[in-house]
C-alpha positions in Angstrom: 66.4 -177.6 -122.8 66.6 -178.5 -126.5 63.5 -180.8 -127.8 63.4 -181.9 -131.6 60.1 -181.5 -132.9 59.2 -183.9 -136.1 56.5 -183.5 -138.0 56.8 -185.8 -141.5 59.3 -183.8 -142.8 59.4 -180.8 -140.9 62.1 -182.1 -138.3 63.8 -178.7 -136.3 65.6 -178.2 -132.7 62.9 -176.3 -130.3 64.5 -174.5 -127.5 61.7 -172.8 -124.7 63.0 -169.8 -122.8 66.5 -169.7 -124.5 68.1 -166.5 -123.1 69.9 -165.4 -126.7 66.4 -165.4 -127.9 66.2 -163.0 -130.7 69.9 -162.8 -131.1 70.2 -166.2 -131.7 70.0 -165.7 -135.4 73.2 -164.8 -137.2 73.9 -161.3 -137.7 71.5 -160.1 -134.8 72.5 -158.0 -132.0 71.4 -155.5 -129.0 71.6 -153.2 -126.1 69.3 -151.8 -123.5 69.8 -149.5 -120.5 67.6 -147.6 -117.9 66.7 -144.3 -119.3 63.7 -143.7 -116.6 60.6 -143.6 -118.8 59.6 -146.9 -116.7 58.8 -145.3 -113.4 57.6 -148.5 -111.8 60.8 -150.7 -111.0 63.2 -148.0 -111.4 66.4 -149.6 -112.1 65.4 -151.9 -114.8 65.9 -151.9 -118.5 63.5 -149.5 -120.7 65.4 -148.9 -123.9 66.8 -151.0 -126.3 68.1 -151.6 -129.7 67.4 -154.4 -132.1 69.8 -154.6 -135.2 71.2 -156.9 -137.7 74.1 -156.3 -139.7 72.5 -156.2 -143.1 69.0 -154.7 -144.2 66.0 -157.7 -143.8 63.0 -158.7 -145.5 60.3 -157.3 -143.0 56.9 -158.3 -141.9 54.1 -157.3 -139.7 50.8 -157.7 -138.8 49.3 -154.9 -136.3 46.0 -154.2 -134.0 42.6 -153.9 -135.7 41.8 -151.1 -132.8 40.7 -148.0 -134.4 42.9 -146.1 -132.0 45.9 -146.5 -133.2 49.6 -145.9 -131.3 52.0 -143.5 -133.2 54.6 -146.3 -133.6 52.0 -148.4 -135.0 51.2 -146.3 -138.0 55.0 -145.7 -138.4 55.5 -149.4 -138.7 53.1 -149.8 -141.0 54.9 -147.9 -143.5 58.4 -149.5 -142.8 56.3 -152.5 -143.5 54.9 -151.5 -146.6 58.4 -151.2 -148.2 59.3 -154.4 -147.0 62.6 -154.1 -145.6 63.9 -153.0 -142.0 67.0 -153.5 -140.0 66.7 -152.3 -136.4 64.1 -151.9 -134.2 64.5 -149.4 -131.5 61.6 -150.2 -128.9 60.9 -148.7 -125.1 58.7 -149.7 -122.1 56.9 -147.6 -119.6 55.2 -145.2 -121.7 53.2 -146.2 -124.9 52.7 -143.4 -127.1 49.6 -144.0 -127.8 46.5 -141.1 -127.5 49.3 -138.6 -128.0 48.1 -136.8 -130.9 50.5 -135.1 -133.9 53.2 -135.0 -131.2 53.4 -138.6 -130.6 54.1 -139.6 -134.5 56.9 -136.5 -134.7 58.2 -138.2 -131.5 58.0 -142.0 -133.1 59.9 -140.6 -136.0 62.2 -139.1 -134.1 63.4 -142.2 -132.3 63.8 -143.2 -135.4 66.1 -141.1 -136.9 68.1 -141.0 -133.2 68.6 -145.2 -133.5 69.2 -144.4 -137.0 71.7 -142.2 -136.8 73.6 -144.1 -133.8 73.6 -147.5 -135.9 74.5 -145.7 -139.3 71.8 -146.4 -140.9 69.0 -145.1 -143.2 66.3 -143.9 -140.8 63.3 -145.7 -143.2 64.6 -149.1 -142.2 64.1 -148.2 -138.6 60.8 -149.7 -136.7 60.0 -148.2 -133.3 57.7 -150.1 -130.6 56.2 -149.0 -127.1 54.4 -150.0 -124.2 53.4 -148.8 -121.3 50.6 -146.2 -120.1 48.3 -144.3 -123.0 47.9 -141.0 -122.6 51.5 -140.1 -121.6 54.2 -137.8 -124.3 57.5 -139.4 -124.4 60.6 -137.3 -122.6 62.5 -137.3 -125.6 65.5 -135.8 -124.1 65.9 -139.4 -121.9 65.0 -141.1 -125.1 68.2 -139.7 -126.8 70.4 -139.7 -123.7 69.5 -143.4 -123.2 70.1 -144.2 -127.1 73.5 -142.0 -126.9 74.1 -144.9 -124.0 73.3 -147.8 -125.9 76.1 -150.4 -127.4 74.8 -153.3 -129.5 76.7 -156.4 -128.9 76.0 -160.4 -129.7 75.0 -163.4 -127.8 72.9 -164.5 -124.9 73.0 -161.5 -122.6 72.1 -159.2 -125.0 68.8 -161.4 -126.1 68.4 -161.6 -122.5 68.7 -157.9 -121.9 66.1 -157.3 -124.7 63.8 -159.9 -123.3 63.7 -158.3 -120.0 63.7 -154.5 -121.1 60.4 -155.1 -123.1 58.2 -155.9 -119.8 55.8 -154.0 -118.4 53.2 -155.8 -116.0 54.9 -159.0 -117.0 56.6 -161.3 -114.5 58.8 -163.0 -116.4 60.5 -162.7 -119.8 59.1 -164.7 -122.9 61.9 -165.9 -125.5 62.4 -169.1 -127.3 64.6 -170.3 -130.3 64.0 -172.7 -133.2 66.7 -174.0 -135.4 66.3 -176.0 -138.7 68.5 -177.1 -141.7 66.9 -175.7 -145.1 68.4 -176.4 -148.0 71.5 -177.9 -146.2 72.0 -174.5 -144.9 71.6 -174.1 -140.8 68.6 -171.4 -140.0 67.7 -170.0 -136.9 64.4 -168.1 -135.6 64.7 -166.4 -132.3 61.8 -164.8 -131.0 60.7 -162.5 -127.7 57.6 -161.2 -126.5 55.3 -159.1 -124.5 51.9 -159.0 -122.9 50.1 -159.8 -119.5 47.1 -157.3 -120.0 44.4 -156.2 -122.8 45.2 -159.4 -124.1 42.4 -160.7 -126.3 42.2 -161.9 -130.0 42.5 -159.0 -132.9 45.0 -158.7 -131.2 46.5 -158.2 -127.7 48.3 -155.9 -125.9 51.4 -157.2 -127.0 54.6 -156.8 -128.8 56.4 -159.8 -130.5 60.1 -159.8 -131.8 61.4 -162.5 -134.4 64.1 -162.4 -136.0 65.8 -164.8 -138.6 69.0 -165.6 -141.0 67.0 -167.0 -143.4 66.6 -165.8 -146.8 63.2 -165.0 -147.9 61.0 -162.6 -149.9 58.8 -159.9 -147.8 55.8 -161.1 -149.5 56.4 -164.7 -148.7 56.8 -163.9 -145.2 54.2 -161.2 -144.7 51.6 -163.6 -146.3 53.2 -166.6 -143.8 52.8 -164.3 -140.8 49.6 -163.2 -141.3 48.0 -166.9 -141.5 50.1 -167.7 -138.2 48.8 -165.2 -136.4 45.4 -166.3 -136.1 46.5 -170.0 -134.5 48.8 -168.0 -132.1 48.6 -164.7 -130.7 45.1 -164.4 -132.3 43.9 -167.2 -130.1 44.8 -165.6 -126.7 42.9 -163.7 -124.0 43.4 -162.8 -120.8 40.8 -160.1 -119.9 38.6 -159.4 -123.5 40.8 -155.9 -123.7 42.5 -155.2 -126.8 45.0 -152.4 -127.3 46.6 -149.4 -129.6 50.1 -150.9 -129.8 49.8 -154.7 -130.7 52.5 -155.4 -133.1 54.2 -158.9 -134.9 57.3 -157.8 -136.6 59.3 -160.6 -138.7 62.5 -160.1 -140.5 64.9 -162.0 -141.5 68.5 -160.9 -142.9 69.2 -163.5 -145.2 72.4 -164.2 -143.9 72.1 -167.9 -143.3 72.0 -168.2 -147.4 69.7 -170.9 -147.9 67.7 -171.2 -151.0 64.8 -167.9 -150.5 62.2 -169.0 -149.8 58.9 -167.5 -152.0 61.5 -167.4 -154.9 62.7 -170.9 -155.7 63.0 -172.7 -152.4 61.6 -176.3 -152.1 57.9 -177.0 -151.3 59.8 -179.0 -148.4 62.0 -176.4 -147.2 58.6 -173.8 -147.1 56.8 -176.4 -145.3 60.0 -176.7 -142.7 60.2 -172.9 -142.2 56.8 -172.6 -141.8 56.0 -174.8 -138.6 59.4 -173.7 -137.2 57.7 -170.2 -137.1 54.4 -171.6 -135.8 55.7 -173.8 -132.8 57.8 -170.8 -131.7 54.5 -168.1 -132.2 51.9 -170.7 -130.5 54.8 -170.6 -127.5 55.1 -167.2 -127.0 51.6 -166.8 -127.6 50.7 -169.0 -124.7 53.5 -167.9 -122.7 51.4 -164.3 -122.8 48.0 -165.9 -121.6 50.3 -167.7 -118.9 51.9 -164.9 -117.2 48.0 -163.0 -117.1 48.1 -160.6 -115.1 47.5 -162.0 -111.9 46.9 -165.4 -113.1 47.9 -169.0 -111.8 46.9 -171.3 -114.2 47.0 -171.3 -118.0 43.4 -172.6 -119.4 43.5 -174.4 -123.1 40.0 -175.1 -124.4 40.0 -177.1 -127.8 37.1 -177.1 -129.8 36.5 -180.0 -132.6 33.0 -181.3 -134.2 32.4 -177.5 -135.5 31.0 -176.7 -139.0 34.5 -175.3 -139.4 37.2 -173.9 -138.3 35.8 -170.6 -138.1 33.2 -171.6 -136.0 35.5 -173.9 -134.0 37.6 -170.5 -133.2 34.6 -168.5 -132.2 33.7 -171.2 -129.7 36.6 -171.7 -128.3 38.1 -167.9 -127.6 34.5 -167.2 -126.0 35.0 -169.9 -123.8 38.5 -169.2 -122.8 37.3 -165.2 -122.2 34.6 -165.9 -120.5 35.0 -164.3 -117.0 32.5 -166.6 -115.0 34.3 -170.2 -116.5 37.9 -167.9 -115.3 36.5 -167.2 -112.3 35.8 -170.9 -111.5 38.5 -172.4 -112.9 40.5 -169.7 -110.3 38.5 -171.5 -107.9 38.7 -174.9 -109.1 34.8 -175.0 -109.3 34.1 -177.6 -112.4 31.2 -176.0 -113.4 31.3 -177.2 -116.9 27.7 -175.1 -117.4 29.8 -171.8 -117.8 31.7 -173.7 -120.7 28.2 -174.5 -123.0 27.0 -170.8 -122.1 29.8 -169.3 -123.4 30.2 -171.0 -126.9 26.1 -170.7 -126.9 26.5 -167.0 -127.1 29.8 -167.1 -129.3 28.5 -166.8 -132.9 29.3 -170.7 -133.9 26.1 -173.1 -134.4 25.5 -176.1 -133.1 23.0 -178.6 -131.2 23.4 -178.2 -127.1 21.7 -181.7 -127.1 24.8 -183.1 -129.0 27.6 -181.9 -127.6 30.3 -183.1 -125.1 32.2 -181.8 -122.0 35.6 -182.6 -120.2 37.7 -180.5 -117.7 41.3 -183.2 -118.1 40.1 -186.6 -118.4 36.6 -186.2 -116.5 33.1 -185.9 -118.8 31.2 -183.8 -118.0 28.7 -183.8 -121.0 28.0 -186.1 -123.0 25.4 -186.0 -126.2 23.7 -182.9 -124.1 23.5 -185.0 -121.0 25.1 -184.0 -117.6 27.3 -187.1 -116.7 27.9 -188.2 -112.9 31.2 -187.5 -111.9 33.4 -187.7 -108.8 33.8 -183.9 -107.5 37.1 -184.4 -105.7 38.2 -185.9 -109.3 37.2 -182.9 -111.7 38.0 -180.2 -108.8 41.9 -182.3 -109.5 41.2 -181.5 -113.2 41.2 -177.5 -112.3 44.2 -177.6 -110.0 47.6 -177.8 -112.1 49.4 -174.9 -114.0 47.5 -176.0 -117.2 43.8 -176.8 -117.2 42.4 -178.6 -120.5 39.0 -178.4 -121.4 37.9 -180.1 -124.6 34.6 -179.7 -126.2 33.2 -181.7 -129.1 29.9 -179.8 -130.9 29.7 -182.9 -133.1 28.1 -181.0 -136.1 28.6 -182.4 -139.7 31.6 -180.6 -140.1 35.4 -181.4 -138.8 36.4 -178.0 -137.7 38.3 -177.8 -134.5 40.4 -174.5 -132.9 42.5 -174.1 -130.4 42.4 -171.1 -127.7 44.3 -169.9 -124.6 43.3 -167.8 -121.6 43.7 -167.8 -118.3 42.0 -167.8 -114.5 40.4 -164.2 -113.1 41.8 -163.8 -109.5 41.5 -160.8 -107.3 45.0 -159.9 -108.1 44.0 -158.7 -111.5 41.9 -156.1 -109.9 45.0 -154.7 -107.6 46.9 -154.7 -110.7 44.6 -152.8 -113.1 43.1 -150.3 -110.1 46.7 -148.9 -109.7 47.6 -145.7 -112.3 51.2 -145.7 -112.9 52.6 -141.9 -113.4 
């Protein structure tokens, strides 16, 4: 399904769950095969290779744990030099907790991809998920990248979208195309994550690639604002992890003015809520597929001093593990709402402030409001629950945040130690 999304000037073609995903983009390409680091679901995809055909401006913004994965602090300096071209990533085991071997292991993946793609090894980022704790078995690592053959189009995105998952059910991709400069750009992205997902950020991974033309610095600066309205504003559990990463780049190859060196005020805006709509979609598309989950939960926050406060309101809320548990149950006990934003950080005046699950208040200038059960329990009942909260302070700030419900499959889930 294509939608165009217009915004004033900002007009682009929005396509959800796209299976080219990220290599949609000109120039972009991948393969994945089964190499057997992913024990659980044997037979499926665990190794893959992301590369375009010319180096790209790269960007990245990474977990704020203090334990830090080995492919993490790799990244980081590929980052730091601002370009990258491939992407070699792997699911099942995480390297993470693994000590001096696990960074001589990350580097060594990437010198393998390197050396199969012909390329310079420093333009080579490596990702994983999967279980902490665990060394890599490198040997399966370059068997499977011996095995690997980039190719173009929609079943390769696919592919990559699939070989990435973990605990996930489903695969998370979307597309975005725009017209900057009269040039046609494309954004594909893919993603990650159904567990340790909280804000700072989750355990997740997120792909997006791009043909446009732009400077590192204007899109490491772009990425890092983004992130805090998008995969900053998810939980699913109040666990964050050692390999959260957002990796960016974009090969230019769609020749449109660069933008953060020359390109319009207009095209930047353009480019910049292209990339927005497509990292609020994946980032809600993580809190969705929770593990164990059935319904998304979307708390918006206005009336706050700010937006800062707005945020810290609303991501309490949405991790709170009582308001989960009820909205699991379809329980509108909007009291669980209040008490989490009361302990969240942000100020305001209980006596003020309203409450509605959907359409239904609940709250009302501090006052409980009579309300027909069987009408608020239908509030609680549909794939996406709403729950809007005004503080009415002095100030205008208002957040978004997404979480999801806490159901007893959560606990079979994370009570079962994958070897």
């Amino acid at each position: 399904m294509t939608n165009t999304i217009q915004d004033n000037a900002t007009a682009f073609d929005f396509l959800p769950n796209h299976p080219a995903g990220v290599c949609a983009p000109k120039g972009w390409r991948a393969g994945n095969v089964y190499s057997g680091l992913k024990t659980y679901g044997a037979g499926k995809l665990d190794l893959g290779l992301l590369v375009s055909d010319v180096p790209a401006a790269a960007a990245g913004v990474f977990t704020t744990n203090v334990v830090r994965a080995a492919p993490v602090l790799l990244d980081e300096e590929v980052v730091g030099r601002g370009l990258a071209q491939a992407i070699i990533y792997n699911a099942g085991i995480a390297n993470a907790c693994t000590g001096e071997q696990g960074l001589v292991d990350a580097r060594e993946m990437a010198t393998i991809a390197a050396a199969k793609l012909n390329i310079a090894p420093e333009l080579v980022l490596v990702t994983s998920t999967g279980v902490i704790g665990h060394l890599l078995p490198m040997d399966k690592i370059r068997q499977g990248v011996a095995n690997i053959e980039p190719v173009y189009g929609e079943s390769a995105g696919a592919n990559a979208s699939f070989c990435i998952m973990t605990t996930d059910t489903r695969p998370k991709r979307c597309v975005v195309r725009l017209n900057l400069g009269g040039k046609m750009v494309i954004i594909g992205g893919m993603c990650k994550g159904a567990g340790m997902i909280h804000p700072n950020m989750a355990t997740m991974l997120c792909y997006l690639t791009s043909d446009v033309a732009a400077t590192p610095q204007y899109l490491q600066k772009l990425l890092r604002e983004l992130v805090d309205d998008s995969f900053n504003a998810i939980t699913v559990d109040g666990d964050t992890s050692t390999n959260d990463s957002v990796l960016l780049l974009a090969n230019g190859l769609a020749d449109n003015p660069v933008l953060g060196a020359g390109a319009s005020a207009e095209d930047e805006a353009k480019f910049k809520a292209a990339l927005n709509a497509i990292m609020i979609y994946l980032a809600k598309e993580i809190a969705r597929d929770g593990e164990g989950a059935t319904k998304l939960i979307e708390v918006r926050v206005r009336g706050a001093k700010d937006k800062t406060e707005a945020r810290l309101a609303a991501r309490t809320a949405a991790g709170s593990s009582l308001l989960k548990a009820a909205v699991y149950g379809s329980d509108p006990n909007w009291g669980r709402t209040i008490a989490a934003m009361g302990r969240s950080g942000a100020k305001f005046d209980a006596g003020k402030t309203d409450i509605w699950f959907g359409e239904v208040a609940l709250m009302l200038s501090g006052a409980p409001q009579p309300f027909e059960k069987a009408v608020a329990v239908a509030a609680l009942e549909g794939p996406t629950v709403y729950i809007t909260v005004d503080l009415h302070t002095d100030g205008d700030g208002s957040a978004i945040a997404w979480g999801c419900d806490l159901t007893e499959q959560y606990v079979v889930i994370n009570s079962e130690y994958e070897t």
